[in-house]
C-alpha positions in Angstrom: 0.0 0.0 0.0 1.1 3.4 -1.1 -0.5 6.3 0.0 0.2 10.0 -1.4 -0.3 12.9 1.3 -1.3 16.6 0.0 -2.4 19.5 1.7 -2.5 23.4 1.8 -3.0 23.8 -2.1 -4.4 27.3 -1.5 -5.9 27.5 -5.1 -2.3 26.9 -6.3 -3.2 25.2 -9.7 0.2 25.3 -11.4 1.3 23.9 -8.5 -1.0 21.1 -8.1 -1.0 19.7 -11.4 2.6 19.4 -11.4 2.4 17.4 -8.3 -0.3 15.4 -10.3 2.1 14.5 -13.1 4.8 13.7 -10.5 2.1 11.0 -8.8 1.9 9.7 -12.0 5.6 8.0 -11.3 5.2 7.1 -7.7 1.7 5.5 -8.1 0.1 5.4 -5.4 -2.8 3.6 -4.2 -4.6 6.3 -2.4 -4.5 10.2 -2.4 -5.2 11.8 0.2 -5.8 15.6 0.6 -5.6 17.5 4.3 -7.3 20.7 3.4 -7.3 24.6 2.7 -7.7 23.7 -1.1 -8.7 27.1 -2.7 -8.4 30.3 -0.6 -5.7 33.0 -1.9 -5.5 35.1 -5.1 -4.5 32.5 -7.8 -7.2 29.9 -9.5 -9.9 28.8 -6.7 -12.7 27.9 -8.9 -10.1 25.9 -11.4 -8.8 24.3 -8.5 -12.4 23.5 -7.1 -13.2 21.8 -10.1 -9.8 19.8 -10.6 -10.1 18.4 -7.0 -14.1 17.7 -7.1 -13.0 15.9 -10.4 -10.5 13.8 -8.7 -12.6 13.0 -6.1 -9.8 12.2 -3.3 -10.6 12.0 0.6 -10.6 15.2 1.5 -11.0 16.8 4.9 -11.7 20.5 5.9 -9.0 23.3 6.2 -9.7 26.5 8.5 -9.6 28.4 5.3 -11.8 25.8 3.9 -14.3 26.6 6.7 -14.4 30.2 6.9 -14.8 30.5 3.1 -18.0 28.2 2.5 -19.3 29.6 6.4 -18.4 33.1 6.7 -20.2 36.0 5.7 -17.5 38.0 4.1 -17.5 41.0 6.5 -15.6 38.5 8.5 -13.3 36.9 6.0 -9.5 37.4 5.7 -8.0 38.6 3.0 -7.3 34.2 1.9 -10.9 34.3 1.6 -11.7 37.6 0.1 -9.0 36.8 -2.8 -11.1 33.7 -4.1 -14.7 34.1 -2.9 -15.8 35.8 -6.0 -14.3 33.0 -8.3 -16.3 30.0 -6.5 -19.6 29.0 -7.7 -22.3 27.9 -5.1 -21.0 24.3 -6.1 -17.8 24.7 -5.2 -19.0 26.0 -2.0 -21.2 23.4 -1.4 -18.3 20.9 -1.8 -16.2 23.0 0.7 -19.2 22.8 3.0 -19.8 19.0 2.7 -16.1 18.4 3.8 -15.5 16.5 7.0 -13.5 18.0 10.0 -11.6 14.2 10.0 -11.6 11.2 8.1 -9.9 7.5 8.4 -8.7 6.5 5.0 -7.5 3.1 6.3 -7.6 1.4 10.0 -5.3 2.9 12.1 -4.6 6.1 10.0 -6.3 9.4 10.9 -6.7 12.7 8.4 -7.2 16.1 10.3 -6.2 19.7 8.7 -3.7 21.0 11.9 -5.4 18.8 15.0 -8.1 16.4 15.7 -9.7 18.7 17.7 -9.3 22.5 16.1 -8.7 23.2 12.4 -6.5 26.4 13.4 -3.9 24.9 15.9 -0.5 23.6 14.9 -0.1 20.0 15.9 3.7 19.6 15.9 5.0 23.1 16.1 5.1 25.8 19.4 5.0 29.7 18.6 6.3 31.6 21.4 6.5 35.2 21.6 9.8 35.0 19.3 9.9 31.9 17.8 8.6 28.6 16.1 9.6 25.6 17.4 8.8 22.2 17.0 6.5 21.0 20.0 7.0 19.2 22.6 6.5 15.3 22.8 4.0 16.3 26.0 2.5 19.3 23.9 2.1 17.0 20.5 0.9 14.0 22.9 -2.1 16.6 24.3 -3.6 17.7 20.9 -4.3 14.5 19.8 -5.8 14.0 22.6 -6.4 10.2 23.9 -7.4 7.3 21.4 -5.9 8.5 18.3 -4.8 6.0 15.9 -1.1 5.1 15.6 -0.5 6.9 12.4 -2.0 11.1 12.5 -1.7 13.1 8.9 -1.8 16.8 9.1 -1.2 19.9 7.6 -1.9 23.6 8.5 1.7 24.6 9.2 2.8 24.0 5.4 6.0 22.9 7.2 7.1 19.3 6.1 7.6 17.0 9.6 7.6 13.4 10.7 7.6 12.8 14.6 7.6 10.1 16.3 6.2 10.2 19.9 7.1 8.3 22.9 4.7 6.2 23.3 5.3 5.2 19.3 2.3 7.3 17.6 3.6 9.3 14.3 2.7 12.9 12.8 3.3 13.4 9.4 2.9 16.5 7.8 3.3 16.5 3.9 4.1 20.3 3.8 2.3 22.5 1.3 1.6 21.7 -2.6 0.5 26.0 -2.6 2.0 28.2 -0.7 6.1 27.9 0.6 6.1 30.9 3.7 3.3 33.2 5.2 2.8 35.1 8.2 -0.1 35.2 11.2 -0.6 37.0 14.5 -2.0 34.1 16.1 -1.0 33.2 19.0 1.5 35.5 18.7 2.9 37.3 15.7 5.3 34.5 13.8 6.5 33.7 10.1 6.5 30.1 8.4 9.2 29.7 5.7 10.2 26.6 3.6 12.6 28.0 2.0 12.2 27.3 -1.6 9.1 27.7 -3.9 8.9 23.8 -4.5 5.3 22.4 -4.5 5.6 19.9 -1.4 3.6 16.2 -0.2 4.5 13.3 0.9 4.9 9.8 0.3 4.0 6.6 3.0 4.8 3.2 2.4 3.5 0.3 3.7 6.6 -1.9 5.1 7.3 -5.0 7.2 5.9 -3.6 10.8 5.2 -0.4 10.0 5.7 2.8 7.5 8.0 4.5 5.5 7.8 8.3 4.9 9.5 10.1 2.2 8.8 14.2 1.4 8.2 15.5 -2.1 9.6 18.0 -3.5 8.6 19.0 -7.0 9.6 21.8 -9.4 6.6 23.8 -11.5 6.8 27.2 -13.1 6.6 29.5 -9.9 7.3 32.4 -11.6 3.6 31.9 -13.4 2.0 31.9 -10.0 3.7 35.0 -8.9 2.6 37.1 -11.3 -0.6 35.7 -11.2 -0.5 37.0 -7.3 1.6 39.8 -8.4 -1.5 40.9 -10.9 -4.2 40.4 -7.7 -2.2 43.2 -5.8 -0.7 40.3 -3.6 2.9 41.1 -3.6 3.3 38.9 -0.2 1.9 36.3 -1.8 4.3 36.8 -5.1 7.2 36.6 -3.1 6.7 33.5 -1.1 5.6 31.9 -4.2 9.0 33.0 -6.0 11.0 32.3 -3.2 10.3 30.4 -0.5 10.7 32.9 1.6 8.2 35.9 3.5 8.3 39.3 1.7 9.7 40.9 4.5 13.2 38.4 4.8 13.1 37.5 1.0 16.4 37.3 0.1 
């Protein structure tokens, strides 16, 4: 069994059907997709429609949720960027999406935690940093009863963690969007690095699993003009570079 783990497309389509041609040579069994599929300023209906298409287990990002739920006085500006490029269809599929979902036994599909869509599961922000989390802090957002194998995204930040008591987190990184920046809970910035489309790869093996992380060129420079032509230079940046507008190199 081979399973292929995407999340935080962002309405990233170049990005995404890259990542679609390169599943093509690893062949896996079963896609998965952890959510935020469309919000931002590049192709959310396109996107929509590709993943509908597909059809892969999907489960509900926070964007996912405040875009098909919110009344757009309250949206960011994720939402705001790709709210008037949905149909009602597309919303309705965004709607219908389950908070978790258990593609196999023993395997468990959550955007950031089981329990809250907008909470990292293996990273800490402090007042001045981002840190990976604690084996106690990891351990208390699954919460008790988890399976042995949690896949998550949210971050965009590619990890594989094995806990004490021998659960594993595995986050695929992001297929959309390589650095951003939020003020919750305190001000922080996530950066990759480099502008490569990122998932991940899990093998079935002898006793267990084998993880590998993806990473995959596509024409970048398309999707940051298309941000770049939406008035979203932060976005253009990160997609270019890997990096946040403010440290991009």
């Amino acid at each position: 069994m081979r399973i292929a783990v995407l999340a935080d497309i962002h309405g990233n389509l170049d990005a995404l059907e890259a990542v679609i041609a390169d599943l093509k040579l690893e062949a896996p069994d079963l896609v998965v997709n952890l959510g935020d599929c469309v919000s931002g300023p590049l192709d959310p209906g396109l996107t929509a429609e590709r993943l509908i298409d597909l059809g892969w287990p999907t489960v509900r990002g926070n964007h996912d949720r405040y875009i098909a739920g919110q009344p757009r006085e309250a949206m960011g500006s994720y939402e705001t960027d790709a709210i008037d490029r949905l149909a009602p269809a597309h919303l309705d599929w965004l709607r219908a999406l389950p908070q978790l979902a258990t593609p196999l036994d023993g395997v468990l599909m959550c955007h950031a935690t089981p329990a809250c869509d907008e909470t990292y599961l293996a990273e800490s922000v402090g007042p001045h940093a981002v840190v990976l989390a604690s084996d106690a802090e990891i351990a208390e957002h699954l919460g008790a009863g988890t399976p042995a194998l949690v896949l998550c995204g949210h971050s965009h930040v590619p990890r594989l963690v094995r806990l004490a008591g021998g659960r594993t987190v595995f986050n695929p990184g992001a297929v959309g969007l390589q650095a951003y920046d939020d003020v919750t809970p305190w001000p922080h910035v996530i950066e990759t690095g480099s502008p490569h489309a990122r998932y991940g790869v899990i093998d079935a093996v002898a006793g267990g699993w084998r993880f590998s992380h993806r990473q995959v060129d596509y024409d970048w420079d398309a999707a940051a003009r298309k941000a770049a032509a939406a008035g979203r230079s932060d976005w253009a940046v990160a997609l270019r570079t890997g990096f946040a507008e403010r440290q991009a190199p």
